[in-house]
C-alpha positions as CSV (number, residue, x, y, z in Angstrom):
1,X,15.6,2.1,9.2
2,X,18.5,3.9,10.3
3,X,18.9,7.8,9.5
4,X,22.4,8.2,7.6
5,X,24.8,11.0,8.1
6,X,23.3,14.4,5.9
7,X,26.0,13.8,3.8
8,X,25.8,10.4,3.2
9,X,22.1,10.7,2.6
10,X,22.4,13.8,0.2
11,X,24.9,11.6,-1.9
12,X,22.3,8.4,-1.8
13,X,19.9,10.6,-2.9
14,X,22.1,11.9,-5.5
15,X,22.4,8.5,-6.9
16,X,19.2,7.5,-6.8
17,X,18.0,10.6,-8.8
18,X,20.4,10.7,-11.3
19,X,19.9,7.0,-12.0
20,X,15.7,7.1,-12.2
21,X,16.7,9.9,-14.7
22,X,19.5,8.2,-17.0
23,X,19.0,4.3,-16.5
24,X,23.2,4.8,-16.1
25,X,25.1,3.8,-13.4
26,X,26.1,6.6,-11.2
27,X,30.1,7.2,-11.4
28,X,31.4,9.9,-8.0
29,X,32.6,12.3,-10.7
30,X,29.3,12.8,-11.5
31,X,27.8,13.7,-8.2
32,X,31.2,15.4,-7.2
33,X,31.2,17.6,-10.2
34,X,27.3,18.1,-10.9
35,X,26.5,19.4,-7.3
36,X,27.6,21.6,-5.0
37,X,29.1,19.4,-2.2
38,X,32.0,21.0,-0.9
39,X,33.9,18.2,-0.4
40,X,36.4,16.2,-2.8
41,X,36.6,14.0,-5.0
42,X,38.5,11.2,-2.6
43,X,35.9,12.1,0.1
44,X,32.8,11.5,-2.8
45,X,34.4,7.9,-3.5
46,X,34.6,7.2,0.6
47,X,31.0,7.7,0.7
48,X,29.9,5.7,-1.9
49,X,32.5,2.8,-0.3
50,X,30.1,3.2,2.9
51,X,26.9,3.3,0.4
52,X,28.0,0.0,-1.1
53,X,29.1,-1.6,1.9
54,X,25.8,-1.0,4.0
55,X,23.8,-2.4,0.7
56,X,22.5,0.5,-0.1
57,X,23.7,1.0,-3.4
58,X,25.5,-1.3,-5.6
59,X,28.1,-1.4,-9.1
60,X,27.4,-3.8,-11.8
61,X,31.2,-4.2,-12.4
62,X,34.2,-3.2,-9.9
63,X,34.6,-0.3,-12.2
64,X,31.1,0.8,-13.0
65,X,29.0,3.8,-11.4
66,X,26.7,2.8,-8.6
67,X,23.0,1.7,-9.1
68,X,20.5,2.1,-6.0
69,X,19.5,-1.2,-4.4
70,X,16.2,-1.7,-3.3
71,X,17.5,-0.5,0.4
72,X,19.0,2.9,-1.1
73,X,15.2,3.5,-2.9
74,X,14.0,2.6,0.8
75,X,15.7,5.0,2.5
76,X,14.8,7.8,-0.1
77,X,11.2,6.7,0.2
78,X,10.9,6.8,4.0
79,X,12.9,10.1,3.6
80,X,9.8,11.6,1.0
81,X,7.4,10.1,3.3
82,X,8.2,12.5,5.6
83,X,8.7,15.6,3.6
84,X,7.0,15.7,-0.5
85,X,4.3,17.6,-1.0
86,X,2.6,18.5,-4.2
87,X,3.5,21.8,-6.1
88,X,0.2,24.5,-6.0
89,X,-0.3,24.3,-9.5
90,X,-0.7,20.4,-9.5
91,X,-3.1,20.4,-7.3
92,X,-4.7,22.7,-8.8
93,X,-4.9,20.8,-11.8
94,X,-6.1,17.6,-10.1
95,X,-8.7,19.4,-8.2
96,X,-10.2,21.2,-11.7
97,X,-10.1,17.8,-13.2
98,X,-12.2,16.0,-10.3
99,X,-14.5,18.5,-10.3
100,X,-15.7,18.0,-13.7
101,X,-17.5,14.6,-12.4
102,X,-18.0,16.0,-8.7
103,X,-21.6,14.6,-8.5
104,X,-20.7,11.2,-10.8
105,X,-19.3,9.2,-8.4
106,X,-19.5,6.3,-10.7
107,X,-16.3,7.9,-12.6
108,X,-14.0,9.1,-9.9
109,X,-12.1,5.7,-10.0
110,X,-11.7,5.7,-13.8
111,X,-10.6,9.4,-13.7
112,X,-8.3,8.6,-11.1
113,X,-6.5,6.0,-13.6
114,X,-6.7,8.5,-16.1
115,X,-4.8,11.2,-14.0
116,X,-1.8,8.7,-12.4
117,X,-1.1,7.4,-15.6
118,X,-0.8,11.0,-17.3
119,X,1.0,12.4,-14.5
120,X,3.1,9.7,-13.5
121,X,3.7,7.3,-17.1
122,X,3.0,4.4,-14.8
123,X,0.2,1.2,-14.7
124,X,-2.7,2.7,-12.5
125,X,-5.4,1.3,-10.6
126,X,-8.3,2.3,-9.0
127,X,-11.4,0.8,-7.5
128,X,-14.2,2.7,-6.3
129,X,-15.9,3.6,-3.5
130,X,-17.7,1.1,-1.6
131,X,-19.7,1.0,1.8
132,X,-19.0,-2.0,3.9
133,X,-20.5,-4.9,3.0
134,X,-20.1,-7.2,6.1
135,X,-22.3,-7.2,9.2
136,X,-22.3,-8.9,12.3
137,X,-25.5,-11.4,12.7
138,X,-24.7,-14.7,15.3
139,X,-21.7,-15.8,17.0
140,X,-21.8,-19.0,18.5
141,X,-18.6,-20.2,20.8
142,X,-17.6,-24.3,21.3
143,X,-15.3,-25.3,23.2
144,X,-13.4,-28.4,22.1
145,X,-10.6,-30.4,23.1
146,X,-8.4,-29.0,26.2
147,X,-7.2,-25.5,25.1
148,X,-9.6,-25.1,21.8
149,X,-11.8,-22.9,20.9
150,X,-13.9,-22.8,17.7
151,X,-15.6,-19.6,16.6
152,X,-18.5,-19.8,14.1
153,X,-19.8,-16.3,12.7
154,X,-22.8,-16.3,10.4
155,X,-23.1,-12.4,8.6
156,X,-26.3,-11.1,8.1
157,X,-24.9,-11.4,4.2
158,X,-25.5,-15.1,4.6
159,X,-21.9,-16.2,4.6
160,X,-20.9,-18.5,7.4
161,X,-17.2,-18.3,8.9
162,X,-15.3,-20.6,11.2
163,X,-12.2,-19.6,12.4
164,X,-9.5,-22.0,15.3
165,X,-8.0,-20.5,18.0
166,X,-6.0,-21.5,21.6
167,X,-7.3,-20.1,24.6
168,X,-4.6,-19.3,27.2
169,X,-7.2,-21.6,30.0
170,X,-9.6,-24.0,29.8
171,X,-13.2,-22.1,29.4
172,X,-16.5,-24.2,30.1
173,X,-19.1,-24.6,27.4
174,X,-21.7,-22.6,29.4
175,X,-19.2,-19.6,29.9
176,X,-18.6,-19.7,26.1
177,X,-22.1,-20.0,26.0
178,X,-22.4,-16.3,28.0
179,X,-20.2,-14.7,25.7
180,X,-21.4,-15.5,22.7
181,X,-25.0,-14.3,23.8
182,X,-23.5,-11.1,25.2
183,X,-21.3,-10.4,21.9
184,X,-24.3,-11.3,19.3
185,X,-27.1,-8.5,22.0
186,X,-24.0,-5.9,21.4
187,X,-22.5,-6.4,18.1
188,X,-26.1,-6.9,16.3
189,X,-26.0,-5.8,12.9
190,X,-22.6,-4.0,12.9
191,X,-19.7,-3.4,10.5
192,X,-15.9,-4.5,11.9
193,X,-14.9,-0.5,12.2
194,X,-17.9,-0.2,14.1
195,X,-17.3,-3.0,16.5
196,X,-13.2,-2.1,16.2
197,X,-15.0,1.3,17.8
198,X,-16.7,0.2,20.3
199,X,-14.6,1.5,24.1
200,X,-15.7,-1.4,26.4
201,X,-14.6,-3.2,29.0
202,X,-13.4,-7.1,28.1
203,X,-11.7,-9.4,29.7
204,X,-8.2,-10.9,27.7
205,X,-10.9,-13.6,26.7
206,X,-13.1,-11.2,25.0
207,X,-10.3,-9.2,23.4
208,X,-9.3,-12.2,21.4
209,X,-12.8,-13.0,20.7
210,X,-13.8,-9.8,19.1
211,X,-10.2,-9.3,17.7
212,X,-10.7,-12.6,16.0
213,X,-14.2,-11.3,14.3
214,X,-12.7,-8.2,13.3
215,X,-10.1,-9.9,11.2
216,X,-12.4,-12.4,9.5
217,X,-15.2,-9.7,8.8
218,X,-12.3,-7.2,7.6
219,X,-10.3,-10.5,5.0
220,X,-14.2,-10.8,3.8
221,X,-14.9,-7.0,3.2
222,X,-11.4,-6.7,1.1
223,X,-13.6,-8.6,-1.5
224,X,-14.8,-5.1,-2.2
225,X,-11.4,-5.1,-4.4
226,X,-12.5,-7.0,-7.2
227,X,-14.3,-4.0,-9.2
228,X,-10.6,-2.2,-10.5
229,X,-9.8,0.0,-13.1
230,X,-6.6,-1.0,-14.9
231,X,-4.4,1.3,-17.3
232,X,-1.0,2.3,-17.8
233,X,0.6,-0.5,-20.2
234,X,2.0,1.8,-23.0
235,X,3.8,3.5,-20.6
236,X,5.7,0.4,-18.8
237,X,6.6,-1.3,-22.3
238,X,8.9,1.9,-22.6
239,X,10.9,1.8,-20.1
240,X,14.0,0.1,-20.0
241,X,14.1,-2.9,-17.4
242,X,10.8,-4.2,-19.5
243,X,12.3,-4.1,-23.3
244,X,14.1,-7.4,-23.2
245,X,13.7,-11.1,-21.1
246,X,10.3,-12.3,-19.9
247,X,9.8,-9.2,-16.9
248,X,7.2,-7.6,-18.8
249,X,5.3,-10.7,-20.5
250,X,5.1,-12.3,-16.6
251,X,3.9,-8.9,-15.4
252,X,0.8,-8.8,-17.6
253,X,0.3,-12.5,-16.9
254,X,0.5,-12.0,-13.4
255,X,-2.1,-9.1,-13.5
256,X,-4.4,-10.1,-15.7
257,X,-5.2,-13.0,-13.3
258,X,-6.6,-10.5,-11.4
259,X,-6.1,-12.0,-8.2
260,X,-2.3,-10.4,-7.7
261,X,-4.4,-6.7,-8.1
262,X,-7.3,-8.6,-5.2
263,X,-4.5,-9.3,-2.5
264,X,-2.4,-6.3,-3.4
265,X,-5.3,-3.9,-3.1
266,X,-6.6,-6.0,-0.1
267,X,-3.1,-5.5,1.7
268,X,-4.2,-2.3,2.6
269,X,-6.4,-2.9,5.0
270,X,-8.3,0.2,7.0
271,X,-5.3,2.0,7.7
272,X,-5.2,5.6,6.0
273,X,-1.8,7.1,4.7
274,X,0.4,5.6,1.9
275,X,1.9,2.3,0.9
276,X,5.0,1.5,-0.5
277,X,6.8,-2.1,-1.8
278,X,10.0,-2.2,-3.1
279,X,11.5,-5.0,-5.6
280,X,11.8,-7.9,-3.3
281,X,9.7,-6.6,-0.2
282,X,6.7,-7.7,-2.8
283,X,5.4,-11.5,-2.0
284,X,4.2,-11.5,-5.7
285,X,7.5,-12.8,-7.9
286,X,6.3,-10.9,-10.7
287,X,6.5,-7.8,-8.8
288,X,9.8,-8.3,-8.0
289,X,11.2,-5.9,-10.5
290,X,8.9,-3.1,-9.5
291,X,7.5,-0.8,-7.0
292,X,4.3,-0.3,-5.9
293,X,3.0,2.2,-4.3
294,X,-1.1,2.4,-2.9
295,X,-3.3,4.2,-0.5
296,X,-6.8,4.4,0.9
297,X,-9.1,6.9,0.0
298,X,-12.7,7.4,1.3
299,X,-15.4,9.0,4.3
300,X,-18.9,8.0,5.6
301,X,-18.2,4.2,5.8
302,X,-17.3,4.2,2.1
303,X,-13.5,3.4,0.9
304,X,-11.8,2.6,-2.7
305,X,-8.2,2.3,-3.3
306,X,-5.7,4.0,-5.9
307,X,-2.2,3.3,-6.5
308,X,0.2,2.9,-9.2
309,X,3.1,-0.5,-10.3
310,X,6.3,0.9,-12.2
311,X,9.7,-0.1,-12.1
312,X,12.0,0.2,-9.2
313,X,13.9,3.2,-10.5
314,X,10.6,5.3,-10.4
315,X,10.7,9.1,-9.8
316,X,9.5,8.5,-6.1
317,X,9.5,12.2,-5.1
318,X,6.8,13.0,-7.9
319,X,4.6,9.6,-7.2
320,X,4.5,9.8,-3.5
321,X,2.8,13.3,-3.1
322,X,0.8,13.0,-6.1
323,X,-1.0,10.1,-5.1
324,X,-1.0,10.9,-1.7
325,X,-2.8,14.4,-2.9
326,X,-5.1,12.5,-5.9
327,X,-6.1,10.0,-2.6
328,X,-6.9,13.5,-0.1
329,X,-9.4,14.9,-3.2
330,X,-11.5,11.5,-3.7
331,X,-11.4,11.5,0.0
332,X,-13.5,14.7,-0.2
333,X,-15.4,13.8,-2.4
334,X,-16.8,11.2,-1.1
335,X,-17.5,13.1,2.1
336,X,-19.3,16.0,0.3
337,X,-21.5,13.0,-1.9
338,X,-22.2,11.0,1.4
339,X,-22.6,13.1,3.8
């Protein structure tokens, strides 16, 4: 996303602070006379002109204030991303809390919930930590018709996967054959990060290959998902966008399937660092309305997930750091426990 102009980013930020705080749409006397500016009234209005015009705020009547569009909480987002940190005395807090249940590691994701939802007066969820559970037993290779290829992976968990793809040439049988023998005497018993870590030298052929296995073992671990804590609810009843219309009864419908919380969570990946979707950048419809945001936490081969669903007009420069800092101390504490 493009950077704005300071100015035009201090006032978007403006807007999109004072509305998470009031629920009111933003009028320029507002921002002109609550903060320190410099600049003029006619020069505030200009501003938000260009805001609305680039979709980055917008005004429920030609006459109302201005109300942040999923782009302006984007921009604000990318913006903290960059910059919030956590306060010493919250992380202080967090840390003293953890380390009540340092050596029960059977409680971090519950405590987790318990601090995001305090902290935060969002829904949180938390799984916990879990090792792997996918390992590389037998490939076998077969070539097809023409250009295709079908790879068949049995896992040492018993679990057989097939997976389709297009070879750029035609490849004979017996060099598929080669391959597949070379792949199963290196890969033997491995996770996906460990063959993902593996520095070799492959041919584009090879590449594919292995990239294909990664992918499959990796959709199969993200099963490790479906242990999740869930809490928050009294919280997201109060807040405004939920009171009336159907928003809140099709969120708890949409979560208490479960599976939205498995493909969510699963998003995630391996990737460290945090996650954010906005209103409409969420697949799920019933997310729609809301953000989420999520990260990774974990060391040693273990991982779990934490992350929070509120309504778009969240306080994104409180969330972003907190859960970022809440992800760095399980992080630790799983590499203190299984080290």
């Amino acid at each position: 996303m493009a950077e704005l102009p300071e100015r035009t980013g201090t006032i978007l930020k403006i807007i999109v602070g004072e509305y998470v705080a009031s629920v009111t749409p933003v009028a320029s006397e507002s921002v002109t006379r609550g903060y320190s500016l410099g600049i003029s009234p006619a020069t505030t209005r200009h501003e938000m002109a260009r805001l609305e015009e680039e979709g980055y705020i917008a005004r429920p009547h030609t006459s109302a204030g201005a109300v942040p569009s999923d782009k302006g909480y984007r921009y604000c987002v990318e913006c903290l991303l960059k910059e919030a940190r956590l306060g010493q005395e919250e992380q202080l807090a967090i840390q003293h809390f953890f380390s009540q249940a340092e050596q029960q590691p059977e409680s971090w994701a519950r405590l987790a919930v318990t601090v995001l939802t305090q902290r935060l007066k969002s829904i949180a969820l938390a799984t916990p930590p879990r090792a792997p559970v996918c390992h590389f037993r037998h490939l076998d290779l077969v070539a097809l018709q023409e250009l295709l290829i079908l790879l068949v992976l049995v896992l040492q968990e018993g679990k057989i996967k097939q997976q389709l793809f297009a070879s750029e040439q035609v490849v004979p049988q017996d060099e598929l054959t080669t391959l597949a023998n070379k792949l199963n005497a290196t890969y033997q018993g491995l996770t996906y990060t460990q063959i993902g870590a593996q520095e070799l030298a492959l041919s584009p052929l090879e590449e594919r290959i292995i990239g294909t296995i990664v992918q499959v073992m990796e959709a199969e671990d993200k099963q490790q998902y479906e242990q999740f804590y869930l809490d928050g609810w009294r919280y997201l009843v109060r807040q405004a966008e939920f009171v009336k219309g159907r928003k809140m009864l099709d969120l708890v419908e949409a979560l208490e399937e479960g599976g939205i919380l498995n493909n969510l969570l699963g998003s995630l990946g391996s990737e460290s660092g945090i996650k954010v979707t906005i209103g409409n950048e969420n697949e799920e419809e019933a997310l729609q309305e809301c953000s989420v945001i999520l990260s990774n936490y974990g060391a040693q081969g273990r991982r779990g997930a934490i992350g929070i669903i509120g309504p778009t007009r969240m306080p994104y420069s409180r969330a972003i750091p907190t859960i970022d800092y809440v992800s760095a101390v399980m992080s630790e504490l799983v590499s203190r426990t299984y080290a």
